[in-house]
Backbone as JSON Lines, residues from 0, in Angstrom:
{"i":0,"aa":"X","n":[10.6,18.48,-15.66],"ca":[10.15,19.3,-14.54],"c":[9.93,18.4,-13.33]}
{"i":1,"aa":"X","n":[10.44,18.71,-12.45],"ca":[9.74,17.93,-10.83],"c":[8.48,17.95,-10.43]}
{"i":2,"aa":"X","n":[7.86,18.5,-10.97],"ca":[6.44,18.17,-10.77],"c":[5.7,17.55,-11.87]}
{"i":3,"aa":"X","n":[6.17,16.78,-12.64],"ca":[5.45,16.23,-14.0],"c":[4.8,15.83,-13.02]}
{"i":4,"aa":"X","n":[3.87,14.47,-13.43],"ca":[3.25,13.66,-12.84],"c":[4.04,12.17,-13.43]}
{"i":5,"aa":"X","n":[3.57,11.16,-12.72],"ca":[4.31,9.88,-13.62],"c":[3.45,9.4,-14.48]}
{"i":6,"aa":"X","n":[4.02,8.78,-15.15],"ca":[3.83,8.27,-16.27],"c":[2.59,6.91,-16.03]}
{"i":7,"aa":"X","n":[1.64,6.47,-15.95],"ca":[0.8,5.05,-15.55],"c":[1.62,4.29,-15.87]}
{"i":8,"aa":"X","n":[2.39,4.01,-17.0],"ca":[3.55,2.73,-16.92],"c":[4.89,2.94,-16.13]}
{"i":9,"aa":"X","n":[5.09,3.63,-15.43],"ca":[6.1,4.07,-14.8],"c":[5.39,3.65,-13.23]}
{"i":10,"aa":"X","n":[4.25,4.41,-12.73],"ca":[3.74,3.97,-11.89],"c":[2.79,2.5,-11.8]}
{"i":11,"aa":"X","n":[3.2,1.89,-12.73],"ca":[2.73,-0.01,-13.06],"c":[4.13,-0.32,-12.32]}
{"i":12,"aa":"X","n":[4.9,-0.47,-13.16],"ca":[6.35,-0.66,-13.23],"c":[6.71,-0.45,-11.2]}
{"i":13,"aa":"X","n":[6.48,0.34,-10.67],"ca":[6.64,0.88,-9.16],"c":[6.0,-0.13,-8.41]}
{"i":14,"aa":"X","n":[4.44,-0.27,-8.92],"ca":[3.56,-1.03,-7.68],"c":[4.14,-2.48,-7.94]}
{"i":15,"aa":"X","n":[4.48,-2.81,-9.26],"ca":[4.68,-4.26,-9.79],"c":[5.97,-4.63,-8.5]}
{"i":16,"aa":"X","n":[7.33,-4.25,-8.89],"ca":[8.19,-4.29,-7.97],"c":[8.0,-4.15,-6.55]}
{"i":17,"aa":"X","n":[7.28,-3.32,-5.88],"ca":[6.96,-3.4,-4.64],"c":[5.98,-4.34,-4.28]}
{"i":18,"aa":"X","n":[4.98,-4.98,-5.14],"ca":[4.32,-6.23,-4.97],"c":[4.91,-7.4,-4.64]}
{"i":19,"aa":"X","n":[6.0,-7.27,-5.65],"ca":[6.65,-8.54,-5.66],"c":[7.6,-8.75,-3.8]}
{"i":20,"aa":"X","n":[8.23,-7.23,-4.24],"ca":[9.14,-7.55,-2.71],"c":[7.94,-7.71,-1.57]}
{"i":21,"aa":"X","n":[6.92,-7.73,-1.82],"ca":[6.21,-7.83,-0.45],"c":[5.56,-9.46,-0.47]}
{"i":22,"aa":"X","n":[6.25,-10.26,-1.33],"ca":[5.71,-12.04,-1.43],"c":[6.43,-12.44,0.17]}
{"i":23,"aa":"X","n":[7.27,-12.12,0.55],"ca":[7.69,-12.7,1.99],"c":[6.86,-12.56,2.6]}
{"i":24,"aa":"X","n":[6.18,-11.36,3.18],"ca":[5.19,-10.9,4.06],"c":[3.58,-11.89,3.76]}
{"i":25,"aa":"X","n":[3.57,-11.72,2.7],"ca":[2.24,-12.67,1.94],"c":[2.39,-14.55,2.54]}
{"i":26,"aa":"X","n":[3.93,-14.68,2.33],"ca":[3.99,-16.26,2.66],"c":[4.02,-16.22,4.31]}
{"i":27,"aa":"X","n":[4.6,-15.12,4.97],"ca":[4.31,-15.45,6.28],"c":[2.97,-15.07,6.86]}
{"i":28,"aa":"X","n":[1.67,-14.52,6.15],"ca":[0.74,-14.01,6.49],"c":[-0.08,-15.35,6.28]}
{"i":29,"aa":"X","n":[-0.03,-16.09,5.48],"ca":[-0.72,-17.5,4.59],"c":[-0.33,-18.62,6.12]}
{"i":30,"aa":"X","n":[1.13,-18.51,6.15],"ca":[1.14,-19.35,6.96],"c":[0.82,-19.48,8.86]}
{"i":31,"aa":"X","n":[1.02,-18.07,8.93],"ca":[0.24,-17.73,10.12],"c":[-1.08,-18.04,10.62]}
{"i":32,"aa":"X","n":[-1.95,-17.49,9.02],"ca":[-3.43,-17.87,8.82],"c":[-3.43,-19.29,9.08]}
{"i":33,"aa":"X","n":[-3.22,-19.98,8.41],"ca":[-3.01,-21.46,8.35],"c":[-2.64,-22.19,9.51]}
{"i":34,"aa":"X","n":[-2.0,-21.9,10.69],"ca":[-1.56,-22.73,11.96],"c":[-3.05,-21.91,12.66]}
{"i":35,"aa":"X","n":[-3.37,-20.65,12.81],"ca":[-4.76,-20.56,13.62],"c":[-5.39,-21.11,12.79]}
{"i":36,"aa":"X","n":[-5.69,-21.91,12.25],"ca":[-6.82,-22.3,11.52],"c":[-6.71,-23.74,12.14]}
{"i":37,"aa":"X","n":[-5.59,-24.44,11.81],"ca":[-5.25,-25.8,12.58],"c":[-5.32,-26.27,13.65]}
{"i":38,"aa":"X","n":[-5.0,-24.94,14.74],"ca":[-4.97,-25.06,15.82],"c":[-6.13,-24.93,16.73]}
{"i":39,"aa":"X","n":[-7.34,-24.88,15.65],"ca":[-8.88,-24.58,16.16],"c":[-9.42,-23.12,17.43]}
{"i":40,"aa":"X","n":[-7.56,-21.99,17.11],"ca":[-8.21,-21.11,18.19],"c":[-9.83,-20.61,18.62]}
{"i":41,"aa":"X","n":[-10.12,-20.38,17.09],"ca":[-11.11,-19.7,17.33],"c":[-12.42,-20.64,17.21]}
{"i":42,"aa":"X","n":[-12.27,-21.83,17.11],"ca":[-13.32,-22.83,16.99],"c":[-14.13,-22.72,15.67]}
{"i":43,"aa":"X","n":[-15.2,-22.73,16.07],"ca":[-16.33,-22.9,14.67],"c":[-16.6,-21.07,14.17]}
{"i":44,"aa":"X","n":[-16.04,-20.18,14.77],"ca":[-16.25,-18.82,15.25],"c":[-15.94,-18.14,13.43]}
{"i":45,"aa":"X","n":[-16.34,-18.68,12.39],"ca":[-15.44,-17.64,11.31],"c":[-15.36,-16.26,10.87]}
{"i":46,"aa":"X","n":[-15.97,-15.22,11.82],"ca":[-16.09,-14.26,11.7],"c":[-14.88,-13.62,12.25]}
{"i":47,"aa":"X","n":[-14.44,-14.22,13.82],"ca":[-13.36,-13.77,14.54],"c":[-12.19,-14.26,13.59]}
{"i":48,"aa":"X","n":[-11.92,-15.66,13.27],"ca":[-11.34,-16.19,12.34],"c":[-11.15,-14.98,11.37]}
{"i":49,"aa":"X","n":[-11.76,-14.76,10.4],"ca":[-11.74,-13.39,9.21],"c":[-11.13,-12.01,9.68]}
{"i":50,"aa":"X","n":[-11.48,-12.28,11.03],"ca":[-10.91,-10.42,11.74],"c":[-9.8,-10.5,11.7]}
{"i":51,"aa":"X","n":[-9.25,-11.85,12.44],"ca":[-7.97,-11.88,13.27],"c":[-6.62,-12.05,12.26]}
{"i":52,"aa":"X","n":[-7.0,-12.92,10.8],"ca":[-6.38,-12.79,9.7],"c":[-6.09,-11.63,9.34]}
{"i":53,"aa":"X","n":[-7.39,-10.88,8.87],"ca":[-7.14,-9.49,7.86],"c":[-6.55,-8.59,9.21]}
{"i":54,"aa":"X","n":[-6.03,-8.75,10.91],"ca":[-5.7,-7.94,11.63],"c":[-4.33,-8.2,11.12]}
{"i":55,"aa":"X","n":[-3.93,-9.53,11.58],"ca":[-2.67,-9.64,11.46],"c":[-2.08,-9.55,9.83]}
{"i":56,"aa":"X","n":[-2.72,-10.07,9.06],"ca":[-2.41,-9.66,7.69],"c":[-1.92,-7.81,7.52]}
{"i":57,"aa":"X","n":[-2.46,-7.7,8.09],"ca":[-2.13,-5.87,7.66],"c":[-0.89,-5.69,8.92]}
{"i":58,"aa":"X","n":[-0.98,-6.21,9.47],"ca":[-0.28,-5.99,10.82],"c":[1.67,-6.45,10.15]}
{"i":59,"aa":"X","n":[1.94,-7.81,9.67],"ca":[2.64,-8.26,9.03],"c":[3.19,-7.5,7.94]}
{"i":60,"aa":"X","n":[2.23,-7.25,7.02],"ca":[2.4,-6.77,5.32],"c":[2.29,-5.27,6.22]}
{"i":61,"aa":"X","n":[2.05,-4.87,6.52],"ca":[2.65,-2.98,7.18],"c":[4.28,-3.16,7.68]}
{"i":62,"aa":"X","n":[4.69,-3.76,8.6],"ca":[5.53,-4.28,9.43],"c":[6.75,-4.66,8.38]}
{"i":63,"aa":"X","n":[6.62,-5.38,7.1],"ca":[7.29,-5.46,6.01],"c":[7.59,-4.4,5.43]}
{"i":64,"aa":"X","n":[6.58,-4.03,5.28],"ca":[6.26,-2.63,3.94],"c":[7.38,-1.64,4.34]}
{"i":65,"aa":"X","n":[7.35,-1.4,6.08],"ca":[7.92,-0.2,6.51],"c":[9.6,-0.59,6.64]}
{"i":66,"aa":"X","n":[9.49,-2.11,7.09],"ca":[11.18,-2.53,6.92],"c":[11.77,-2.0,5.7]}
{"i":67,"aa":"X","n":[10.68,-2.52,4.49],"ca":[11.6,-2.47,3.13],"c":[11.5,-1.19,2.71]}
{"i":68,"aa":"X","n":[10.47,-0.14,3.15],"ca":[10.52,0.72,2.51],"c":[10.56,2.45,3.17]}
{"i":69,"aa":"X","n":[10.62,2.44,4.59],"ca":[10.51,2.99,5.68],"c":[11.68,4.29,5.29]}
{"i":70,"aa":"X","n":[13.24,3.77,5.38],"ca":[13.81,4.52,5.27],"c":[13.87,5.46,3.71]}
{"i":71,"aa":"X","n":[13.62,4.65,2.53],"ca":[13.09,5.4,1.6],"c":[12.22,6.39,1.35]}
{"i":72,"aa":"X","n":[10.91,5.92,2.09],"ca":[10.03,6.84,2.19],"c":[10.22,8.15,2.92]}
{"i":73,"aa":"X","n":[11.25,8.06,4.04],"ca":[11.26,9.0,4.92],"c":[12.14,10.28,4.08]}
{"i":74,"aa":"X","n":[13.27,9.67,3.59],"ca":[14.31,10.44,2.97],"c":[13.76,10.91,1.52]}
{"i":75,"aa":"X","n":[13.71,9.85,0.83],"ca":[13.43,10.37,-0.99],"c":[11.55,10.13,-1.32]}
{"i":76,"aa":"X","n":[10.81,10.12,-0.17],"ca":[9.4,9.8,-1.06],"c":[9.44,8.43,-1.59]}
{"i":77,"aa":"X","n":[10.42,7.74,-1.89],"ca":[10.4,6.76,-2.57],"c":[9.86,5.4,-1.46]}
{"i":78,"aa":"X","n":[9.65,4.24,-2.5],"ca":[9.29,2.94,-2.44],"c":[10.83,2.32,-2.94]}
{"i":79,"aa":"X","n":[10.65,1.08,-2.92],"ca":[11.71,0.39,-3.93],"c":[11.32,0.63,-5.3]}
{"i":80,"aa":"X","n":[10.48,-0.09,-5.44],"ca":[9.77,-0.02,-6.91],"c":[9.76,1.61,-7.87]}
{"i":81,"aa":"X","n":[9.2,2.73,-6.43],"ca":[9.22,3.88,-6.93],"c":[11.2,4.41,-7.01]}
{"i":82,"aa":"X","n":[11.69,3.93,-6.58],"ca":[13.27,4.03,-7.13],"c":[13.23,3.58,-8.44]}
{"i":83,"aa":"X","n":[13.03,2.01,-8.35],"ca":[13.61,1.75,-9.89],"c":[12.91,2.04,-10.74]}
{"i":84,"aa":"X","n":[11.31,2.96,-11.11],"ca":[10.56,3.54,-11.68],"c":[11.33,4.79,-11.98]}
{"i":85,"aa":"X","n":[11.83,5.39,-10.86],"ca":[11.93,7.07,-11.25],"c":[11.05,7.86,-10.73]}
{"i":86,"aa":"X","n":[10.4,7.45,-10.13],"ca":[8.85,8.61,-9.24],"c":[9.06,8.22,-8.06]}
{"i":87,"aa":"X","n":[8.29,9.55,-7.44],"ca":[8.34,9.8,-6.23],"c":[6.99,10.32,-5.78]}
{"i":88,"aa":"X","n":[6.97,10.29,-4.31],"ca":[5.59,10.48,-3.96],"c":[5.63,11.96,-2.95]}
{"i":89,"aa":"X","n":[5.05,12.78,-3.23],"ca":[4.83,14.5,-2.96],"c":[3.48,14.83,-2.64]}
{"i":90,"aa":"X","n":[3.95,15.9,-2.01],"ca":[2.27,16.36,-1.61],"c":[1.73,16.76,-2.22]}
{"i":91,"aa":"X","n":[0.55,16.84,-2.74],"ca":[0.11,17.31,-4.38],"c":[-0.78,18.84,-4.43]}
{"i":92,"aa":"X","n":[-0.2,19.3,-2.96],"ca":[-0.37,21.15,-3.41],"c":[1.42,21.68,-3.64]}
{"i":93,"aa":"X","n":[2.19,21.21,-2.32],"ca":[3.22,21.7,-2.18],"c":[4.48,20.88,-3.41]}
{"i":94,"aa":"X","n":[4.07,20.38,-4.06],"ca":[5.33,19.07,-4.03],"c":[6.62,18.9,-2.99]}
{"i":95,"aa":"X","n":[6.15,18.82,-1.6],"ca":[7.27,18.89,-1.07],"c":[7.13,17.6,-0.91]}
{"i":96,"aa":"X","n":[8.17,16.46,0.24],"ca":[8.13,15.31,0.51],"c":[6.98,15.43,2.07]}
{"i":97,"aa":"X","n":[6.69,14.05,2.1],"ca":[5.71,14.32,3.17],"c":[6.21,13.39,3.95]}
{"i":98,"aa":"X","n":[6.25,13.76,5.4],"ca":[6.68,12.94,6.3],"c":[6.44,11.82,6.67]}
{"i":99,"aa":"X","n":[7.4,10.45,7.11],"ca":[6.82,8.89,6.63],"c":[5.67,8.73,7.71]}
{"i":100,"aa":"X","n":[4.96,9.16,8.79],"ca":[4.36,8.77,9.2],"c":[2.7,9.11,9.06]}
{"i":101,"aa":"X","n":[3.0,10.83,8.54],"ca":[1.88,10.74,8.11],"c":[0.94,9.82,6.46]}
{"i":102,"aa":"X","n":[2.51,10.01,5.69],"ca":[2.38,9.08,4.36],"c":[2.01,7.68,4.81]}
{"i":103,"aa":"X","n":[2.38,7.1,5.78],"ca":[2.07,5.42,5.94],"c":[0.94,5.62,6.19]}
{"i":104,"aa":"X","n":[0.43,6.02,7.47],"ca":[-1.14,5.92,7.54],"c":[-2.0,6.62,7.2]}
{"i":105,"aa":"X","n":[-2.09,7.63,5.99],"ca":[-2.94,7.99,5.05],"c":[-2.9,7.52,3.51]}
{"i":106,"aa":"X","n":[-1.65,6.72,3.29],"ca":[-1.72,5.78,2.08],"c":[-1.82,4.57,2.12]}
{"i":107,"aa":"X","n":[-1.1,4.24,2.96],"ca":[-0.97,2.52,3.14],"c":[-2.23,2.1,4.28]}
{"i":108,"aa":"X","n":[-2.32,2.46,5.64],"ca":[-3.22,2.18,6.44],"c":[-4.46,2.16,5.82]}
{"i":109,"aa":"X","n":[-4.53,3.35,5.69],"ca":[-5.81,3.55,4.79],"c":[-6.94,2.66,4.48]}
{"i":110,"aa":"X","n":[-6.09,2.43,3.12],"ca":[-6.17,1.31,1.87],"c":[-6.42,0.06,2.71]}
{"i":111,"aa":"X","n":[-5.33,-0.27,3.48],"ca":[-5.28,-1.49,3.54],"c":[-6.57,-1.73,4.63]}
{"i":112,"aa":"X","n":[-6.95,-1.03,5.81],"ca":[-7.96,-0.87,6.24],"c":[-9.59,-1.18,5.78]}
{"i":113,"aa":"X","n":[-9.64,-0.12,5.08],"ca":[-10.61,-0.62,3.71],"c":[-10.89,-1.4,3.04]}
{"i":114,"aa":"X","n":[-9.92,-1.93,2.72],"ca":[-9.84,-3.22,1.91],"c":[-9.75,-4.62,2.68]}
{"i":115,"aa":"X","n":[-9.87,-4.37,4.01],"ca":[-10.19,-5.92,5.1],"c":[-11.69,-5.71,5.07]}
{"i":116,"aa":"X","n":[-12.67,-4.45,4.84],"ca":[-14.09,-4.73,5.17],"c":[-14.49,-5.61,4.49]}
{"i":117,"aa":"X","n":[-15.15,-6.87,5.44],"ca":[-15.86,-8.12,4.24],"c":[-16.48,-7.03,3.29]}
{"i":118,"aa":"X","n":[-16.99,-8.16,2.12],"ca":[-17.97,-7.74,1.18],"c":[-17.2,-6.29,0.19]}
{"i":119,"aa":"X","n":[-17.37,-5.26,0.93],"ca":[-16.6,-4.17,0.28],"c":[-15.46,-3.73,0.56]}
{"i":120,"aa":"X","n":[-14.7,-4.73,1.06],"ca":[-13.07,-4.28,0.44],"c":[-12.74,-4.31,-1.01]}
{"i":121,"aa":"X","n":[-12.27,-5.26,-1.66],"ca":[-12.28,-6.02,-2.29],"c":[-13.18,-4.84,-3.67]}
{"i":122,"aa":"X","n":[-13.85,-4.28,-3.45],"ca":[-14.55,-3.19,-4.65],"c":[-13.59,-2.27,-4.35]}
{"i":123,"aa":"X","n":[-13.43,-1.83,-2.76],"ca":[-12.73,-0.21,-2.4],"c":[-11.54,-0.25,-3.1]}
{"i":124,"aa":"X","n":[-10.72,-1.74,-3.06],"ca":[-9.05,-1.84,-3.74],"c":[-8.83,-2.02,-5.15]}
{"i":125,"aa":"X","n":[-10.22,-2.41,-5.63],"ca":[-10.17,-2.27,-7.03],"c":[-10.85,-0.48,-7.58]}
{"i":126,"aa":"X","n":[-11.45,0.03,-6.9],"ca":[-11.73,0.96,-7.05],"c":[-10.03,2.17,-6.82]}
{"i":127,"aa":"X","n":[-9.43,1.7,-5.82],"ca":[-8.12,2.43,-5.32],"c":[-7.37,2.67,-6.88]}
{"i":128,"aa":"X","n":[-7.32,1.19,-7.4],"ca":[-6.54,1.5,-8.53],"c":[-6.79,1.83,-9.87]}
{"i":129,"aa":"X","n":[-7.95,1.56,-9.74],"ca":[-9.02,2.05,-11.27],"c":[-8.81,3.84,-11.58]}
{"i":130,"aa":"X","n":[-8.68,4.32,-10.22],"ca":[-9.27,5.93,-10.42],"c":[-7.8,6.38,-10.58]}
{"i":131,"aa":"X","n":[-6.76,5.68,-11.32],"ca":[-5.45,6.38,-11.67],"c":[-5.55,6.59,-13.35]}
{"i":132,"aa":"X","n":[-6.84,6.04,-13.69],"ca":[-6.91,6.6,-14.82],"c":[-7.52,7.88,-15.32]}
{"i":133,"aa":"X","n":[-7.97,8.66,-13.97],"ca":[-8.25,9.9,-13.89],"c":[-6.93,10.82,-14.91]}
{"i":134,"aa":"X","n":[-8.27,12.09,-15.17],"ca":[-6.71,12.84,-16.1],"c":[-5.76,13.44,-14.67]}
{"i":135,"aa":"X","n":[-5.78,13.71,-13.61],"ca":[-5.06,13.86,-12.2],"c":[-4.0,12.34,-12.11]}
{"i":136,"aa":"X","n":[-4.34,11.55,-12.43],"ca":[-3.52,10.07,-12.39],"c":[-3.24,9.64,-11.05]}
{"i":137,"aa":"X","n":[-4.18,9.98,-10.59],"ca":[-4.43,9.85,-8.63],"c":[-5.17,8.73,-8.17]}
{"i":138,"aa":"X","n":[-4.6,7.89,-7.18],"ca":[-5.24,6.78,-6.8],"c":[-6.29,7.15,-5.9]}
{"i":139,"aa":"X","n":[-6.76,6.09,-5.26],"ca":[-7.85,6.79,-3.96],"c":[-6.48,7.16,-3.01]}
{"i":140,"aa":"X","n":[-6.02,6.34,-2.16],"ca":[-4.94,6.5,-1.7],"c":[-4.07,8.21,-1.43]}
{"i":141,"aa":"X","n":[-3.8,8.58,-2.58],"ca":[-3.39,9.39,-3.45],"c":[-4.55,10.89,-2.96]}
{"i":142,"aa":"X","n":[-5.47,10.77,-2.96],"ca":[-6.96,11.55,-2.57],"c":[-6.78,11.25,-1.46]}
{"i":143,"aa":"X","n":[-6.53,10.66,-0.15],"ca":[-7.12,10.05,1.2],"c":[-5.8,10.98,1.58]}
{"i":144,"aa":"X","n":[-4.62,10.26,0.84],"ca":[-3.14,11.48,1.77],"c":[-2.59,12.72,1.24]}
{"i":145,"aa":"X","n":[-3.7,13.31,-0.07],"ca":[-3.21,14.28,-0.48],"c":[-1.92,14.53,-0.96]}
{"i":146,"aa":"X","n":[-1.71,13.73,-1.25],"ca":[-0.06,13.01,-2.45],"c":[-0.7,12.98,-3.85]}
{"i":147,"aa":"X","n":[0.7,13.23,-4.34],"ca":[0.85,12.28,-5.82],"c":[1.69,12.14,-6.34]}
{"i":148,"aa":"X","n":[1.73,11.31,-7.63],"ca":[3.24,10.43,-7.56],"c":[3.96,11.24,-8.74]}
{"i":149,"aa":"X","n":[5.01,11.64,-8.9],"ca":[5.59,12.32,-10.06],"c":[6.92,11.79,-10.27]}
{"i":150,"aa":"X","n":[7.53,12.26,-11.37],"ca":[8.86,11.76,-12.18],"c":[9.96,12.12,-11.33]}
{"i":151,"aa":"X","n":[10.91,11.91,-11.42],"ca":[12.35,12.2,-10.84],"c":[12.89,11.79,-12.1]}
{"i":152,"aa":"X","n":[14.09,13.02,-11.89],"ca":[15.27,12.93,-12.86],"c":[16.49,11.94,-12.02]}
């Protein structure tokens, strides 16, 4: 049926692959961090330091995300990962596909938003992925854009 839901190893299998394709974005985010850090912009300042990372960090790793996965999302719901999984991501009253812009910044922005607050990010993103063990199999994410991820034939 098109509306199963996916499978948690099916949706492992999805995030795993799209993790991985997003190591470019990660090495240019490290090394970005790393020349402001050298270059003493922000001086002794490590708070601005912490902003200006987790700005551009999301700024980069979005900027990636949407290269690699932009036109997928727009057309099939899909990710890469959610290709070579078999799931897709739907609106979880209609199962219809949801349009990429509102899907980026109510799944991805989101999250990733959240997860730059010092102190409690870092719970919110482990919390994001914990609550897919709900019997719904819904991330926070998933709750924030009113999606969810299901099987494809």
């Amino acid at each position: 049926a098109e509306d199963e839901l996916a499978t948690l190893s099916a949706r492992w299998v999805g995030a795993f692959i799209d993790g991985l394709i997003l190591i470019p974005a990660l090495i240019a985010i490290v090394f970005v961090a790393f020349s402001l850090g050298e270059t003493g912009v922000f001086g002794e300042n490590m708070v601005a330091a912490e902003a200006a990372g987790s700005a551009i960090g999301i700024f980069l790793g979005s900027l990636w995300y949407l290269i690699v996965n932009g036109y997928l999302l727009s057309t099939k719901g899909q990710t890469v990962g959610k290709l070579v999984a078999g799931t897709r991501i739907v609106n979880a009253e209609t199962n219809e596909l949801v349009p990429l812009w509102p899907l980026f910044f109510k799944r991805w922005i989101s999250i990733q938003l959240l997860a730059a607050i010092p102190v409690i990010g870092n719970f919110v993103a482990l919390v994001d992925v914990l609550m897919i063990f709900r019997k719904n199999r819904k991330c926070l994410h998933d709750d924030l854009a009113g999606t969810k991820v299901i099987k494809v034939s």
